[in-house]
C-alpha positions in Angstrom: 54.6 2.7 -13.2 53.5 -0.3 -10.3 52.0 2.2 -8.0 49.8 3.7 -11.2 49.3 -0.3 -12.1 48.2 -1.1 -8.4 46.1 2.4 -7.8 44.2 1.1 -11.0 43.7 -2.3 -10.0 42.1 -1.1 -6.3 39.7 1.5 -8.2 38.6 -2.0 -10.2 38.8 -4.5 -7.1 36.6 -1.5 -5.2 34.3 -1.3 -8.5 33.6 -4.7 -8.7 32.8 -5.5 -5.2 30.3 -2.8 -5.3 28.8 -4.3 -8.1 26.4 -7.0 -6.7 23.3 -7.5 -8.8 22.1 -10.9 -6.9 22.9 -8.8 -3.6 20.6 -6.1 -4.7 18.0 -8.4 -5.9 18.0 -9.6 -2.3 17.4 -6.2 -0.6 14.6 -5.1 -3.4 12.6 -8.2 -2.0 13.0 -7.1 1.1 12.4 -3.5 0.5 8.6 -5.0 -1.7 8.0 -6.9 1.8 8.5 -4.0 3.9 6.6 -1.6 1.6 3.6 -4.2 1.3 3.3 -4.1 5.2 3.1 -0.2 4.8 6.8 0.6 6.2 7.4 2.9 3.0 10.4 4.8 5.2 12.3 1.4 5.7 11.1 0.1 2.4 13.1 3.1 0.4 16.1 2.3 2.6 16.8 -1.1 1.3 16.0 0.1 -2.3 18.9 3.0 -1.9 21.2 0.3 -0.1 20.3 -1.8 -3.6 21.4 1.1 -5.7 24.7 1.1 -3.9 25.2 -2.7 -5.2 23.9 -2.6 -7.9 24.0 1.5 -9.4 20.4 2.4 -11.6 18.8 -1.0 -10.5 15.6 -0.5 -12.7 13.5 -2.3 -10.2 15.3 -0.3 -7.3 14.5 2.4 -9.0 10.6 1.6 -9.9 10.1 0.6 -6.3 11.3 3.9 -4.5 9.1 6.0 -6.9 6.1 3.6 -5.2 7.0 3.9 -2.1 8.0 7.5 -2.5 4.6 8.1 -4.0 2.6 6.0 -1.1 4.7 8.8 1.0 3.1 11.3 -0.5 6.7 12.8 -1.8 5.7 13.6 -5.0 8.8 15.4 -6.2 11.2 12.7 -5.0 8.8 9.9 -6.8 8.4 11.7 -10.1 12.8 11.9 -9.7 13.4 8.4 -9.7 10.2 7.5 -12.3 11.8 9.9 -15.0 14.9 8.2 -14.2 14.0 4.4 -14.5 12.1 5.9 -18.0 15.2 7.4 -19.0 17.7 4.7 -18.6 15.4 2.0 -19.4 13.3 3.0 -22.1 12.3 -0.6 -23.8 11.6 -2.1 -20.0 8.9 -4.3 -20.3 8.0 -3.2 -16.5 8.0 0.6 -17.3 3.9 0.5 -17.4 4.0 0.0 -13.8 6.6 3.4 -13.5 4.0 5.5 -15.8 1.7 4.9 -13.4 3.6 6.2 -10.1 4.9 8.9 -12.4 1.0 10.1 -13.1 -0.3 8.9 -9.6 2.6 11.6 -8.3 1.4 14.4 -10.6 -2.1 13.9 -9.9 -0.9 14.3 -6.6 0.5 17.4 -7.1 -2.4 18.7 -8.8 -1.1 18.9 -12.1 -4.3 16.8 -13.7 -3.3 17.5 -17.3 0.1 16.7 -17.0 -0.6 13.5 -15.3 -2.7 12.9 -18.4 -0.1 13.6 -21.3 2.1 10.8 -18.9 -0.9 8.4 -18.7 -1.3 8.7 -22.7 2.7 8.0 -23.2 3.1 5.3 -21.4 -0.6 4.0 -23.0 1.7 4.2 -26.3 4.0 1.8 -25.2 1.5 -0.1 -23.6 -1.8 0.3 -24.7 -3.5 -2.8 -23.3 -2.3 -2.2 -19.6 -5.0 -1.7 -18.3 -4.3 0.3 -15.0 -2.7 3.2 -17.3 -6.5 3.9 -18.3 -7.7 3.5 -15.3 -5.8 6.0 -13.7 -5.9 8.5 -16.8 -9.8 8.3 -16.0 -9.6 9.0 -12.3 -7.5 12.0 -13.3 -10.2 13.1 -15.8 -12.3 12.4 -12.7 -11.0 15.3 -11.0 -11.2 17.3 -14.1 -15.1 16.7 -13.9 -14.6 15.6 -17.9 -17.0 12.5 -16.6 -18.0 11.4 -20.1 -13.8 10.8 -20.8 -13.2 9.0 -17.8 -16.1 6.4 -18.3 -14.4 5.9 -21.9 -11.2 5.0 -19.7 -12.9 2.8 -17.1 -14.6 1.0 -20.1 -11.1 0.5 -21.8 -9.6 -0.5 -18.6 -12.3 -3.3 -18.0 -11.5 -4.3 -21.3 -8.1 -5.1 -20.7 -8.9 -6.5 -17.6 -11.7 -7.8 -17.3 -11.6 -9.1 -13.7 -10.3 -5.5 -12.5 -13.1 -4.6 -9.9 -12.4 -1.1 -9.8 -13.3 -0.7 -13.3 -16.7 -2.3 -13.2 -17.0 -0.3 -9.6 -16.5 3.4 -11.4 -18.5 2.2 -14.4 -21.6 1.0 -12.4 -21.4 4.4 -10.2 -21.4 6.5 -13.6 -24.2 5.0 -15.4 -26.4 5.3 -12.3 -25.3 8.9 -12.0 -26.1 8.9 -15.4 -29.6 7.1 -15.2 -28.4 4.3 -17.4 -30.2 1.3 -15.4 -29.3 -1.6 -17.2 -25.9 -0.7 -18.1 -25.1 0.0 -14.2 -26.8 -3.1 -13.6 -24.8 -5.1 -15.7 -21.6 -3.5 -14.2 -22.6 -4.0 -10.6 -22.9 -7.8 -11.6 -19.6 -8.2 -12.8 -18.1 -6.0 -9.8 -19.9 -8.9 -7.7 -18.7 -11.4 -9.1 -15.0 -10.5 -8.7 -15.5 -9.0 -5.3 -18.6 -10.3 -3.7 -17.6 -9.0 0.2 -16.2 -6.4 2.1 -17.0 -2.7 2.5 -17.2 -1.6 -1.4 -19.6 -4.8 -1.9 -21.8 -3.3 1.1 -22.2 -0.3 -0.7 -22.3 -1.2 -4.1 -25.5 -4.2 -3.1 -27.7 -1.3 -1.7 -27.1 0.9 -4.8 -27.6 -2.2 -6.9 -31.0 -2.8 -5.1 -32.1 1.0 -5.7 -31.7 0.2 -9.4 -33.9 -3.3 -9.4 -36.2 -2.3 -7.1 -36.6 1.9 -7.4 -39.7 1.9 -10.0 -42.0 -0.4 -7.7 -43.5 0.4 -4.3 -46.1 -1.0 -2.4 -49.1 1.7 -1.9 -51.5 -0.3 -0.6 -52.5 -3.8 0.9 -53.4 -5.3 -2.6 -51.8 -2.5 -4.6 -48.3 -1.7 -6.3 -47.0 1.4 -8.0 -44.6 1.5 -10.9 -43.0 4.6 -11.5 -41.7 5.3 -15.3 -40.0 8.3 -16.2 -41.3 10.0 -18.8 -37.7 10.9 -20.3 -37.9 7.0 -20.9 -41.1 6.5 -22.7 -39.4 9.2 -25.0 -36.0 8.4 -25.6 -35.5 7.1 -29.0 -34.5 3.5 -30.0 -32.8 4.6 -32.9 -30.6 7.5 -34.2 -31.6 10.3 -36.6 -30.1 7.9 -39.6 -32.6 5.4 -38.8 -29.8 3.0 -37.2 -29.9 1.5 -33.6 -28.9 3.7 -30.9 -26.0 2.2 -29.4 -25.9 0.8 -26.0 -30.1 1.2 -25.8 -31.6 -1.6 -23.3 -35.2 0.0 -23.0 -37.0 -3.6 -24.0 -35.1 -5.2 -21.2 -35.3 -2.1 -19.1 -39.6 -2.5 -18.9 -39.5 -6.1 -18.7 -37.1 -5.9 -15.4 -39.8 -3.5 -14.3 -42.3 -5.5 -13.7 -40.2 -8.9 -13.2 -39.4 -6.2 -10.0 -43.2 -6.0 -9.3 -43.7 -9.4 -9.0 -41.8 -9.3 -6.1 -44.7 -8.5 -4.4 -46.6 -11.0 -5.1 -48.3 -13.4 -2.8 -46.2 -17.0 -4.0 -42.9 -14.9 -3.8 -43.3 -13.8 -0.2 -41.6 -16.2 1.6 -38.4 -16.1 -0.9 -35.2 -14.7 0.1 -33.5 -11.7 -1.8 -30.7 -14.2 -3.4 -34.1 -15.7 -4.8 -36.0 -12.9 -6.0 -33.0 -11.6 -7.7 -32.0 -15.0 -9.8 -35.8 -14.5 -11.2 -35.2 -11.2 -12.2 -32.0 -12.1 -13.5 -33.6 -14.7 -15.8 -35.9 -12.9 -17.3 -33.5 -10.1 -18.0 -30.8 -12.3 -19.6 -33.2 -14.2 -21.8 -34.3 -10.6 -23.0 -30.6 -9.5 -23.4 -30.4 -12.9 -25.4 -33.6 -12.4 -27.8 -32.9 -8.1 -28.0 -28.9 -9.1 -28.6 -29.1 -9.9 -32.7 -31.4 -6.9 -33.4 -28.9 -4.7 -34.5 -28.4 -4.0 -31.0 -24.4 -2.2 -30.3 -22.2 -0.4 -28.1 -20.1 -1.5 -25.0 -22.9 -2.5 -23.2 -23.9 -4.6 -25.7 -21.0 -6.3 -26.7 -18.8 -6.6 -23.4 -21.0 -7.6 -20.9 -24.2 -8.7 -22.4 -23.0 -12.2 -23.9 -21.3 -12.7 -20.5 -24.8 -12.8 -18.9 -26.0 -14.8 -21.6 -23.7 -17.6 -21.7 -23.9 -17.5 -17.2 -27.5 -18.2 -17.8 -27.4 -20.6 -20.8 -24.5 -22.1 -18.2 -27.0 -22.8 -15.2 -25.0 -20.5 -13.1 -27.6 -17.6 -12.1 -28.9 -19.6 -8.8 -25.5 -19.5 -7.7 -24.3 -15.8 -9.0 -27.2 -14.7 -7.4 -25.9 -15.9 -4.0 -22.4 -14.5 -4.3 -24.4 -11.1 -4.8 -26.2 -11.2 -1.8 -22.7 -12.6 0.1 -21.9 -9.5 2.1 -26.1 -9.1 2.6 -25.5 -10.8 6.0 -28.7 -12.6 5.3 -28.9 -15.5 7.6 -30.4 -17.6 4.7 -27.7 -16.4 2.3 -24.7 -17.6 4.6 -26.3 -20.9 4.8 -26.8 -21.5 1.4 -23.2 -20.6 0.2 -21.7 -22.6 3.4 -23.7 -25.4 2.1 -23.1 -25.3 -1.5 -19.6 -24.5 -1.5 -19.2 -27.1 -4.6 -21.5 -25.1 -7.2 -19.4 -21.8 -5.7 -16.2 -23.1 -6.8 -18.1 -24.5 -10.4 -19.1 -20.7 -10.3 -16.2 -19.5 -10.7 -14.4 -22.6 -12.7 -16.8 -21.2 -15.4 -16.2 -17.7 -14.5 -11.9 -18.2 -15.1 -12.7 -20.1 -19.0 -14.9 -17.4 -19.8 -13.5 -15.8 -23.1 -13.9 -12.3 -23.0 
């Protein structure tokens, strides 16, 4: 009877050490740190050594399907996402593991079963807003464009001040000749993310679009080039009603706000400059077209955030932090100099109530 008695109590004494949620906690941080600083091999290590302390850790757990996943181990990531969903199905963190789980089937090029995992865990959490983001670069791959661009728009949504999601939009609708709308999202992309090598890209695209109907054919003459698909497209639908999402009145008026580039008294402006006119004259027109009957995403998400920067005295400076990565020599000077109205920028920018 003792030696059953002790046996029993060294199982428990043995249990119990190994039991050491605070330690475990300790060694996840660590194991976030390492994976941060791209050592995913060492990163997984401390997670596993955390799942000896502490056994189905669900952050332990959530973490190695991440780093798993940035390994490109796709089978060994899905394992341990399936397994933190399992055990911990009301885990207010589980959005995070929905996305690994789909990232890792994308990855295994299994597109539409990365989407039924996107749409479960956007069931449990349908304003997290990197689930749609991620369904959409799926659907992406599918070439089902018009379904991702619903995603993107959902994402940006939910997060507004995601810069991926105004990135993908503002790429579709120029793929998709939508000049405004692309406009719009290329705005709001800068204004989250006004440097590095996306920014770069993005502000010569974004030029294209302001600047592609007027070219200068002669010493005293300009061309303006207008499709003819869009002297034909309809304002309105079939029923008589609006067409959502239609911006052709603003469209023309950016058009020649573009041509006066060219002129003579605007010569010796800089591009930040030329652009902030532009911008004015399209935002009022977004602001006298906007209580026409006027609908759509477009329309209603970022068309009153133009507005109200306008209205707010804040295109001189937005139209700066566009031009940031520019490496205009005026540009740089300006924002050094007026680092005050950038930081009122975006003080207005953070109380903005989307």
């Amino acid at each position: 009877m003792k030696h059953t008695f002790l046996l029993s109590f060294l199982v428990l004494t043995t249990f119990l050490r190994a039991q050491d949620p605070e330690g475990a906690l300790k060694l996840i941080s660590e194991g976030v740190q390492l994976h941060d600083n791209g050592n995913y091999l060492g990163a997984i290590k401390k997670y596993d050594a955390a799942l000896a302390l502490d056994k189905d850790n669900f952050d332990a757990l959530a973490e190695k399907a991440n780093s798993y996943n940035s390994l490109n181990e796709f089978d060994k990531a899905i394992e341990n996402a399936k397994r933190a969903i399992e055990l911990y199905p009301d885990e207010p963190d589980l959005n995070l593991v929905y996305v690994a789980y789909g990232n890792s089937l994308d990855g295994q090029k299994k597109p539409e079963e990365s989407i039924e995992v996107y749409e479960e865990g956007i069931i449990k959490f349908p304003e997290y807003y990197l689930l749609h983001f991620n369904k959409g670069i799926t659907y992406v791959s599918l070439k089902e464009y018009d379904q991702a661009l619903a995603c993107f728009q959902q994402a940006a949504k939910y997060n507004p001040n995601h810069a991926g999601s105004h990135n993908a939009i503002a790429r579709f609708q120029k793929m998709n000749e939508k000049r405004i709308p692309s406009i719009l999202a290329y705005c709001r992309f800068f204004a989250i993310e006004p440097t590095g090598t996306r920014a770069m890209e993005n502000l010569s695209s974004f030029e294209t679009l302001l600047n592609g109907n007027v070219s200068k054919t002669g010493k005293n003459s300009i061309t303006i080039n207008i499709d003819s698909d869009f002297l034909t497209q309809s304002d309105s639908t079939a029923d008589g009603q609006v067409a959502p999402n239609n911006f052709s009145s603003t469209e023309m008026i950016l058009v020649f706000s573009s041509a006066m580039d060219m002129d003579k008294k605007n010569k010796k402006k800089n591009k930040a400059q030329l652009l902030q006119s532009k911008l004015d004259v399209m935002c009022a027109s977004l602001e006298e077209q906007k209580d026409k009957g006027n609908n759509g995403f477009y329309w209603e998400y970022y068309a009153p955030y133009f507005i109200d920067m306008k209205n707010s005295g804040q295109l001189e400076t937005f139209s700066y932090i566009v031009y940031a990565s520019s490496g205009d020599k005026k540009v740089v000077a300006w924002i050094k100099e007026h680092s005050s109205e950038i930081n009122k920028f975006y003080d207005w920018d953070k109380e903005y109530v989307w």
